[in-house]
N, C-alpha and C positions, 0 to 999 in steps of 0.2 A: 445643465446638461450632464455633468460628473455626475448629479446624484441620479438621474436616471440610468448612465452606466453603471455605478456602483450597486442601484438595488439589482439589475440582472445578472452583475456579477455575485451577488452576495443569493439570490434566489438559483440560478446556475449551481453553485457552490452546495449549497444548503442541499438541491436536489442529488449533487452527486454522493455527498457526505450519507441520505438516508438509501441513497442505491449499494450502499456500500454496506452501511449496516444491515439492511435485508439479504444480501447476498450474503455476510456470514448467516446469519440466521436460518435461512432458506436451501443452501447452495449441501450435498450430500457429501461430500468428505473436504478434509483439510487441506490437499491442494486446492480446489476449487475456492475454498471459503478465504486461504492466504491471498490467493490471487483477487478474488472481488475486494479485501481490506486495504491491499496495497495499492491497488489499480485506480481504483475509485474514489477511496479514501486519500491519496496523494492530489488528486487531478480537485476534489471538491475542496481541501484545504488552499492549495495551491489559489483557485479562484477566491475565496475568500479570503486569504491574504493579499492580492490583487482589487480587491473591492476595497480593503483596507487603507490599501496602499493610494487608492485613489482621492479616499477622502482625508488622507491625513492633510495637514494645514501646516506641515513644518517636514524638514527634511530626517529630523531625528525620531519622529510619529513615523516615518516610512520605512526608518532601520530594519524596526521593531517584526514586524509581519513578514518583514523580507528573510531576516534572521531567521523564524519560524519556517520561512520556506524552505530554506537551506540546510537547514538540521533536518525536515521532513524528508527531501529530495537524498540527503546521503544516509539516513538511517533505512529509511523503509525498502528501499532493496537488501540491504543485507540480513535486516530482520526477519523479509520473507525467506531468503537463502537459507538461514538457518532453521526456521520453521521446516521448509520444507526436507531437507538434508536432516532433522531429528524423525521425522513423519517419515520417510524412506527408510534409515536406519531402525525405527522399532516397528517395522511393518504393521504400517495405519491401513485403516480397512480404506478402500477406494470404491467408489459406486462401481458399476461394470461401464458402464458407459465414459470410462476414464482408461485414455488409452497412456502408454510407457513408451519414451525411443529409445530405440534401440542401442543398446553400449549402456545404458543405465545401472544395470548389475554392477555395472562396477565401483558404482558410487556405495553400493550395500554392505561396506564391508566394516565392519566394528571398527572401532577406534583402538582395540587394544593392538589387535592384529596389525593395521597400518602402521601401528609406533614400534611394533619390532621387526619389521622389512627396511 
């Protein structure tokens, strides 16, 4: 029964990992494209370390994948934050159909400028 949950977790996984890579590929600017890498990419890892984790056969087999999860789960939001926060700062082109809230100019502001306020 594990292996049948393990291959939907691992087929689950796998689908969201290639949702992920099309969406950078496909998707029209670099917000959009951050957002499908992190989003998708975090959820189809996470399952597949979950599939991993099912089938391990010892409890140090299950570290492993979990460990991966955990490095995934706290890098990948900040990775995007800085993506995004570079792509704002050197004004990246945006589809039109990509909308801004409101108070975000403020985030616009050079690095050099914020270090002497």
């Amino acid at each position: 029964m594990s292996d049948w949950f393990a291959a939907l977790l691992l087929v689950s996984g796998g689908f969201f990992c290639l949702v992920a890579g099309i969406g950078v590929l496909r998707l029209g600017d670099v917000y959009c494209r951050m957002h499908a890498a992190t989003k998708a990419g975090t959820m189809g890892l996470a399952l597949v370390a979950l599939a991993m984790m099912v089938r391990a056969d010892s409890l140090v087999a299950m570290v492993e994948p979990f460990a991966v999860f955990l490095f995934m789960i706290a890098t990948a939001p900040v990775g995007a934050h800085l993506i995004g926060r570079a792509a704002l700062r050197s004004a990246s082109p945006v589809v039109p159909e990509t909308s801004a809230d409101e108070g975000c100019e403020a985030f616009d502001i050079p690095a050099k400028q914020s270090s002497e306020s």
